[in-house]
C-alpha positions as CSV (number, residue, x, y, z in Angstrom):
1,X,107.4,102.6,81.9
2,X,107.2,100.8,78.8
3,X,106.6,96.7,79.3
4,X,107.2,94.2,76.7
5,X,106.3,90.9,77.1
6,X,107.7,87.8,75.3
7,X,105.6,85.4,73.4
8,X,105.5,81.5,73.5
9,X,106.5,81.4,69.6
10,X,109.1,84.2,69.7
11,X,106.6,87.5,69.4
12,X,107.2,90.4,71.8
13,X,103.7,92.1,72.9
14,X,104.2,95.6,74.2
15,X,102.1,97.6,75.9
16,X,100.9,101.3,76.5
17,X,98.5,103.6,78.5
18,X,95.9,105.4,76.9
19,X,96.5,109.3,78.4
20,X,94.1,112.1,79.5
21,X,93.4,113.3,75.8
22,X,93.2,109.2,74.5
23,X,96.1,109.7,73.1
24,X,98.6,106.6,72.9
25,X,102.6,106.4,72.1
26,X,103.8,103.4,69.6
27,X,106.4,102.2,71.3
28,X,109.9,102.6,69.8
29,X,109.9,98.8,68.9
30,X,107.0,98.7,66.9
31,X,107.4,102.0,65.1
32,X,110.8,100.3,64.3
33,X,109.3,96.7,62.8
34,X,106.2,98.3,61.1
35,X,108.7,101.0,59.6
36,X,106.2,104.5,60.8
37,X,107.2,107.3,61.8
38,X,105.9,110.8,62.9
39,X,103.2,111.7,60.2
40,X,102.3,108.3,59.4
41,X,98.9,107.5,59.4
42,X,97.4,104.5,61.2
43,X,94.4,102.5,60.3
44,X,92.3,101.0,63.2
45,X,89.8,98.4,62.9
46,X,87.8,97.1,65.9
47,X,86.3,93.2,65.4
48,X,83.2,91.9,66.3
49,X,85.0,90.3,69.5
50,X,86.5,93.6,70.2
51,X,90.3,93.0,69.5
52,X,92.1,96.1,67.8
53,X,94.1,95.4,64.8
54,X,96.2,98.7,64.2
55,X,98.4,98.8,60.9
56,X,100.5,101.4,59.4
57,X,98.7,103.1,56.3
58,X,101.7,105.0,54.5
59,X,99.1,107.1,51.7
60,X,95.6,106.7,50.3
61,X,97.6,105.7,47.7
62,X,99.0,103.0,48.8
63,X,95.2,102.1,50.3
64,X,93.4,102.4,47.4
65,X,95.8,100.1,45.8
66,X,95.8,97.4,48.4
67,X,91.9,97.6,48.6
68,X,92.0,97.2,44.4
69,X,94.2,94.1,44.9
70,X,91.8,92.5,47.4
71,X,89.0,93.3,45.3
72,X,90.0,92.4,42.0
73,X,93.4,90.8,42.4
74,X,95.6,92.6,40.1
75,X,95.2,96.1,38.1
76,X,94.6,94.6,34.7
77,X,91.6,92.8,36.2
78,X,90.1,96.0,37.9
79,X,90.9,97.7,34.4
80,X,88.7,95.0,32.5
81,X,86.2,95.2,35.0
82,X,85.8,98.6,34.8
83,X,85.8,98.5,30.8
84,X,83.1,96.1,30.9
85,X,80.9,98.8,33.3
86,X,81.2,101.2,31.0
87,X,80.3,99.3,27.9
88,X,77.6,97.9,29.6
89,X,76.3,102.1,29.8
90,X,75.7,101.8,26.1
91,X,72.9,99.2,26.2
Protein backbone atom coordinates (compact mmCIF):
# COMPACT_ATOMS: atom_id res chain seq x y z
CA UNK A 1 0.00 0.00 0.00
CA UNK A 2 1.12 3.31 -1.20
CA UNK A 3 1.28 6.13 1.81
CA UNK A 4 1.35 9.82 1.18
CA UNK A 5 1.89 12.01 3.66
CA UNK A 6 0.99 15.81 3.77
CA UNK A 7 3.43 18.54 4.39
CA UNK A 8 3.24 21.55 6.76
CA UNK A 9 3.53 24.06 3.61
CA UNK A 10 1.17 22.10 1.32
CA UNK A 11 3.80 19.30 -0.16
CA UNK A 12 2.63 15.73 -0.28
CA UNK A 13 5.73 13.18 0.48
CA UNK A 14 5.04 9.68 -0.73
CA UNK A 15 6.60 6.81 -0.04
CA UNK A 16 7.74 3.30 -1.49
CA UNK A 17 9.62 0.01 -0.65
CA UNK A 18 12.61 -0.94 -2.24
CA UNK A 19 11.80 -4.82 -3.68
CA UNK A 20 13.91 -8.00 -3.80
CA UNK A 21 15.79 -6.98 -7.06
CA UNK A 22 16.16 -2.94 -5.52
CA UNK A 23 13.84 -2.05 -7.74
CA UNK A 24 11.32 0.84 -6.70
CA UNK A 25 7.78 2.05 -8.36
CA UNK A 26 7.22 6.08 -8.78
CA UNK A 27 4.19 6.44 -7.48
CA UNK A 28 1.32 7.41 -9.78
CA UNK A 29 1.41 11.05 -8.23
CA UNK A 30 4.74 11.84 -8.81
CA UNK A 31 5.11 10.37 -12.29
CA UNK A 32 2.03 12.62 -12.77
CA UNK A 33 3.73 16.17 -11.43
CA UNK A 34 7.27 15.43 -12.83
CA UNK A 35 5.55 14.45 -16.20
CA UNK A 36 7.70 10.67 -16.73
CA UNK A 37 6.62 8.01 -17.89
CA UNK A 38 7.68 4.35 -18.80
CA UNK A 39 11.17 4.84 -20.57
CA UNK A 40 12.03 7.87 -18.95
CA UNK A 41 15.28 8.01 -17.46
CA UNK A 42 15.95 9.20 -13.96
CA UNK A 43 18.99 10.90 -12.59
CA UNK A 44 20.04 10.12 -8.93
CA UNK A 45 22.30 11.98 -6.90
CA UNK A 46 23.19 11.00 -3.33
CA UNK A 47 24.62 14.23 -0.99
CA UNK A 48 27.21 14.29 1.38
CA UNK A 49 24.42 13.96 4.21
CA UNK A 50 23.02 11.11 2.31
CA UNK A 51 19.52 12.49 1.13
CA UNK A 52 18.47 11.29 -2.50
CA UNK A 53 17.54 13.88 -4.89
CA UNK A 54 15.82 11.89 -7.89
CA UNK A 55 14.76 14.02 -11.04
CA UNK A 56 13.44 13.15 -14.29
CA UNK A 57 16.14 13.35 -17.18
CA UNK A 58 13.98 13.23 -20.45
CA UNK A 59 17.40 12.84 -23.17
CA UNK A 60 21.16 13.49 -22.96
CA UNK A 61 19.99 16.13 -24.93
CA UNK A 62 18.16 17.83 -22.83
CA UNK A 63 21.22 17.14 -20.09
CA UNK A 64 23.88 18.29 -21.99
CA UNK A 65 21.94 21.46 -22.49
CA UNK A 66 21.00 22.04 -18.90
CA UNK A 67 24.71 21.23 -17.84
CA UNK A 68 25.81 24.06 -20.73
CA UNK A 69 23.46 26.51 -19.11
CA UNK A 70 24.83 26.05 -15.62
CA UNK A 71 28.17 26.17 -16.94
CA UNK A 72 28.19 28.99 -19.20
CA UNK A 73 24.75 30.48 -18.83
CA UNK A 74 23.50 30.74 -22.26
CA UNK A 75 24.69 29.04 -25.74
CA UNK A 76 26.16 32.15 -27.20
CA UNK A 77 28.48 32.30 -24.18
CA UNK A 78 29.55 28.48 -24.43
CA UNK A 79 29.96 29.28 -28.26
CA UNK A 80 32.46 32.27 -27.49
CA UNK A 81 34.14 30.28 -25.00
CA UNK A 82 34.79 27.61 -27.17
CA UNK A 83 35.98 30.03 -30.11
CA UNK A 84 38.34 31.47 -27.80
CA UNK A 85 39.83 27.64 -27.02
CA UNK A 86 40.40 27.12 -30.26
CA UNK A 87 42.09 30.29 -31.24
CA UNK A 88 44.10 30.08 -28.37
CA UNK A 89 45.48 26.39 -30.30
CA UNK A 90 47.16 28.70 -32.79
CA UNK A 91 49.63 30.35 -30.38
Amino acid sequence: MLKSYQGVIGMSLYESRIGKKYQTVVPMHVREAAGIGEGDSLLWKVQEDGTIVVRPQKSKTEYLANLNKKNYGSFENAKKQLEEGIDSWDE
